[in-house]
C-alpha positions as CSV (number, residue, x, y, z in Angstrom):
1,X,-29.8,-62.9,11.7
2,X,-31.4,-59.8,12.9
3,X,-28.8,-59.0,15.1
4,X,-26.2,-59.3,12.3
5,X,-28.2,-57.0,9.7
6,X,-27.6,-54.4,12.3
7,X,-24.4,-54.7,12.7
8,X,-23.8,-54.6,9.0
9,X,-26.5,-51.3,8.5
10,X,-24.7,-49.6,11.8
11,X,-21.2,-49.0,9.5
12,X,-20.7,-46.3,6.7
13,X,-20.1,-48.0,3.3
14,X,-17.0,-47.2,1.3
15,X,-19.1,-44.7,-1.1
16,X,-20.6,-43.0,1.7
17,X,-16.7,-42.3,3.1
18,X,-15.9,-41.2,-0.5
19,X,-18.4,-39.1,-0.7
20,X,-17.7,-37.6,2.6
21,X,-14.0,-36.9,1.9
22,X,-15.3,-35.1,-1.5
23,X,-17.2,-32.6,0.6
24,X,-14.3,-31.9,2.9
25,X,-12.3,-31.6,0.1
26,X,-14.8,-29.0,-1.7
27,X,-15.1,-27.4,1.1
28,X,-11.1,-26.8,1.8
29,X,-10.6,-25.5,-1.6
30,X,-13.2,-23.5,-1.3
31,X,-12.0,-22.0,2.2
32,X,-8.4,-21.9,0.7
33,X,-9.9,-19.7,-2.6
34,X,-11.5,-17.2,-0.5
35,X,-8.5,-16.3,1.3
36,X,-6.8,-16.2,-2.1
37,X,-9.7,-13.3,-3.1
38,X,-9.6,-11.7,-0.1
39,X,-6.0,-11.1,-0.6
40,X,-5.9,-10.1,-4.0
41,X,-8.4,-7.6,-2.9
42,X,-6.5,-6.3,-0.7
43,X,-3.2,-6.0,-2.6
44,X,-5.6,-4.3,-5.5
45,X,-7.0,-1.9,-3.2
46,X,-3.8,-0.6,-1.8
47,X,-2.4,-0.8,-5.4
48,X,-5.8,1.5,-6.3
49,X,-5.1,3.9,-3.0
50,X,-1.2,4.5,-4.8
51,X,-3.0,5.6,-7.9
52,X,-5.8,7.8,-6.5
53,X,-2.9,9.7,-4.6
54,X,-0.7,10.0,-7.9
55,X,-4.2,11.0,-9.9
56,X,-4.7,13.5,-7.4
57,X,-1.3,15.1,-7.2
58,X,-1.2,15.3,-10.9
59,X,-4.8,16.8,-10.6
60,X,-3.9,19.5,-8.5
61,X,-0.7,20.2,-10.4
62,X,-2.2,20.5,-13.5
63,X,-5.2,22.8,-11.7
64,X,-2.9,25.2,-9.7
65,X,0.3,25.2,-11.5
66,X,1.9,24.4,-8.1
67,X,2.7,21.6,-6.5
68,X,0.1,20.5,-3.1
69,X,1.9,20.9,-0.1
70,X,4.6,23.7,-1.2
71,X,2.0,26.0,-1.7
72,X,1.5,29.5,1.6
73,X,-0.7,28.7,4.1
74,X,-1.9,32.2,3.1
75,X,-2.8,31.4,-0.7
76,X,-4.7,28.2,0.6
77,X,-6.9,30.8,3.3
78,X,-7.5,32.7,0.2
79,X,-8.9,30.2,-1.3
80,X,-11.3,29.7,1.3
81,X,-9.6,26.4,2.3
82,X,-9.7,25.3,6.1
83,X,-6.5,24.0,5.7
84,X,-3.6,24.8,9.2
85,X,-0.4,24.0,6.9
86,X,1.0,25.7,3.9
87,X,4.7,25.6,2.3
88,X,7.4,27.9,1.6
89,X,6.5,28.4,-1.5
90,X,10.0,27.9,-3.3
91,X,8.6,25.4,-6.0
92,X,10.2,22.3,-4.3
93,X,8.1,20.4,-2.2
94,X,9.9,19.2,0.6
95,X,8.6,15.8,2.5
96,X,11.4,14.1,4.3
97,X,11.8,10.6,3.7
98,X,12.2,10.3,7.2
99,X,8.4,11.5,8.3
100,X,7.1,9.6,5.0
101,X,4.9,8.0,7.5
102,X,5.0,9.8,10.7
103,X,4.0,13.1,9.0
104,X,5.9,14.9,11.4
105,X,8.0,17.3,9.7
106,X,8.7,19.5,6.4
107,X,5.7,19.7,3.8
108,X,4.1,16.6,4.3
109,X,1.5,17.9,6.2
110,X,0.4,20.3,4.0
111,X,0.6,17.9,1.7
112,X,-2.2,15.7,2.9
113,X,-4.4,19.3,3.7
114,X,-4.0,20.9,0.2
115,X,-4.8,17.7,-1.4
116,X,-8.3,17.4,0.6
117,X,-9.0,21.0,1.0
118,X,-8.8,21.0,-2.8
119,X,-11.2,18.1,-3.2
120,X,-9.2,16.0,-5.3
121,X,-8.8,13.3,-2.1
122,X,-11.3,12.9,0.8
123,X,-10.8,13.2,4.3
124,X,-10.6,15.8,7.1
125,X,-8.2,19.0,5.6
126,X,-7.3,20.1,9.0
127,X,-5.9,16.8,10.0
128,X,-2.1,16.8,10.9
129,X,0.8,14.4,12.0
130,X,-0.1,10.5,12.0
131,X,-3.9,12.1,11.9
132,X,-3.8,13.1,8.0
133,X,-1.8,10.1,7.3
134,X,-4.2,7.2,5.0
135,X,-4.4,4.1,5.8
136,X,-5.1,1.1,3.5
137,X,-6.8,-2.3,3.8
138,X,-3.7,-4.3,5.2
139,X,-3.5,-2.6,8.4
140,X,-0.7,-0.2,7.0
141,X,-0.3,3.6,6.6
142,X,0.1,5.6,3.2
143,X,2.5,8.8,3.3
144,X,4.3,10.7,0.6
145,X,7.9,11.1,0.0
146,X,10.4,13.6,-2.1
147,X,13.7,12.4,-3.2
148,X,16.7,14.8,-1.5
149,X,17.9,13.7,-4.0
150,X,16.9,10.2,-4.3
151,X,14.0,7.5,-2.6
152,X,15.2,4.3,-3.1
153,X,17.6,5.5,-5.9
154,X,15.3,7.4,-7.9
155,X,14.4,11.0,-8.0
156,X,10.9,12.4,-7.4
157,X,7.7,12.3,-5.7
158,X,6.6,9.4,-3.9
159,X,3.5,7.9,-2.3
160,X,4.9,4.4,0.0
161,X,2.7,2.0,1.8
162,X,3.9,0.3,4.8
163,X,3.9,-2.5,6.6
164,X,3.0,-5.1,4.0
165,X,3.7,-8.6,3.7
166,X,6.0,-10.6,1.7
167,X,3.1,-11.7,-0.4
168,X,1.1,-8.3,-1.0
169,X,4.7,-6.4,-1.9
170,X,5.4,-9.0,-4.8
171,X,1.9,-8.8,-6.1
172,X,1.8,-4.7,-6.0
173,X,5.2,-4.8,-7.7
174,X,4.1,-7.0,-10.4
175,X,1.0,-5.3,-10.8
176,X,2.5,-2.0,-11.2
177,X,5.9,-3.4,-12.7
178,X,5.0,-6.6,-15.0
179,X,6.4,-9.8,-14.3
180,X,8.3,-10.9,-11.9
181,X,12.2,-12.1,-13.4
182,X,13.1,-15.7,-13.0
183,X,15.3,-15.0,-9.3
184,X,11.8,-13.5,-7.8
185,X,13.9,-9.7,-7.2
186,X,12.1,-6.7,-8.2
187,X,12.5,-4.5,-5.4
188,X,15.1,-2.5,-6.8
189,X,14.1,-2.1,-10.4
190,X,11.1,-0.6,-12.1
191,X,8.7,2.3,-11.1
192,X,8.3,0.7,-7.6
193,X,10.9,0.4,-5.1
194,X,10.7,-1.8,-2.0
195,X,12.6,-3.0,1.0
196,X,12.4,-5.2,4.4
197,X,12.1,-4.0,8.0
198,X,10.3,-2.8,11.1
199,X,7.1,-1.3,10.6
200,X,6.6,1.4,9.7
201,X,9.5,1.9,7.9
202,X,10.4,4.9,6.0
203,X,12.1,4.7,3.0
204,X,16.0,5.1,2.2
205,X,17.8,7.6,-0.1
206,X,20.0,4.9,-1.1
207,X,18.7,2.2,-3.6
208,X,17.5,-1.2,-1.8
209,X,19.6,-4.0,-2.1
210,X,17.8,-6.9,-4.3
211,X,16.2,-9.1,-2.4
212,X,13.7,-11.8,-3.5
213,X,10.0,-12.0,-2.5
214,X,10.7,-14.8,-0.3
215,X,6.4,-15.4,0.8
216,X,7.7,-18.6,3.1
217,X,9.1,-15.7,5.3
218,X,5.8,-14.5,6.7
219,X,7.7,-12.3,9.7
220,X,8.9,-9.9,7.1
221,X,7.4,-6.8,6.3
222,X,7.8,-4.5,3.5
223,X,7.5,-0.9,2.4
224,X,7.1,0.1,-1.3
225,X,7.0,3.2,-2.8
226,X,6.0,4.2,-6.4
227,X,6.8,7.1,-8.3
228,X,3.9,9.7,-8.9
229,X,6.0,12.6,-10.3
């Protein structure tokens, strides 16, 4: 008798294994939500990076009358600026699509130094190439691009973030776009503009094809770019 009230104490009873599958189960979901935030955080501070650069380009247009980067190195000295870069002053700001990220040639540079020497954005004002370019929080690189004569289709000043994920492109193009249509394809309508490839890729002059935000394709990355002026 003894022996058998052992045996039958020794095993876990059907509510016990209930109630042990409910923890595992809270505990999953709760795992599983806080990727979910720490991925919408993400996408919402890269999204909130884009903005700070458009506030601060229309900050310093509004200011100087000019736009940052096309500006003489000589009226940013005069200033009292310790910026190394200026422009040539012709009233066109000149960023290459092509060193959107690699900040190697035309105005970009002096871009990223008027901008900072002028207070509106932080960060070093004497910093130059992939130095001055931002980064954001999904392990990507900010850079600014001008349409000669079009990014992605559309004429004007850009700011593009690279090497995103499937996920984080459709959620910053909804966010700065609205809804998503039925077929999932937003990358070549709207405000923002975005297209597939190696990182990091610099945008095209020619529009990007439609593609759908496919997030089971988790080897694709993605540049956007949104329109700041």
């Amino acid at each position: 008798m003894k022996i058998q009230k052992q045996l039958r104490q020794a095993g876990f009873t059907l509510v016990e294994i209930a109630i042990v599958l409910v923890i595992i189960g809270l505990l999953l979901v709760g795992v599983l939500q806080g990727q979910e935030m720490i991925e919408n955080t993400k996408t919402k501070s890269i999204v909130n990076d884009m903005k700070a650069i458009q506030a601060a380009y229309n900050g310093y247009v509004d200011r100087y009358k000019n736009q940052p980067g096309d500006e003489a190195l000589a009226t940013y000295t005069a200033r009292g600026w310790t910026a190394t870069v200026g422009g040539n002053a012709n009233g066109i700001l000149a960023a290459p699509i092509a060193a959107t990220f690699t900040n190697a040639a035309g105005e970009n540079q002096a871009f990223w130094q008027s901008l900072r020497a002028s207070g509106l954005l932080s960060g070093d004002p004497t910093a130059t190439l992939t130095a001055a370019v931002p980064k954001h929080g999904a392990n990507g690189t900010l850079g600014v691009a001008v349409g000669a004569p079009t990014v992605y289709g559309l004429a004007g000043t850009f700011v593009c973030a690279s090497n995103l994920s499937t996920k984080q492109a459709a959620a910053i193009d909804t966010i700065i776009d609205g809804p998503l249509p039925a077929t999932n394809i937003g990358n070549n309508v709207g405000n923002l503009r975005a297209a597939t490839g190696a990182a990091p890729l610099a945008p095209t002059a020619a529009a990007a094809a439609g593609l759908a935000y496919n997030e089971a394709t988790t080897t694709t990355t993605w540049t956007v770019c949104m329109k700041i002026g």
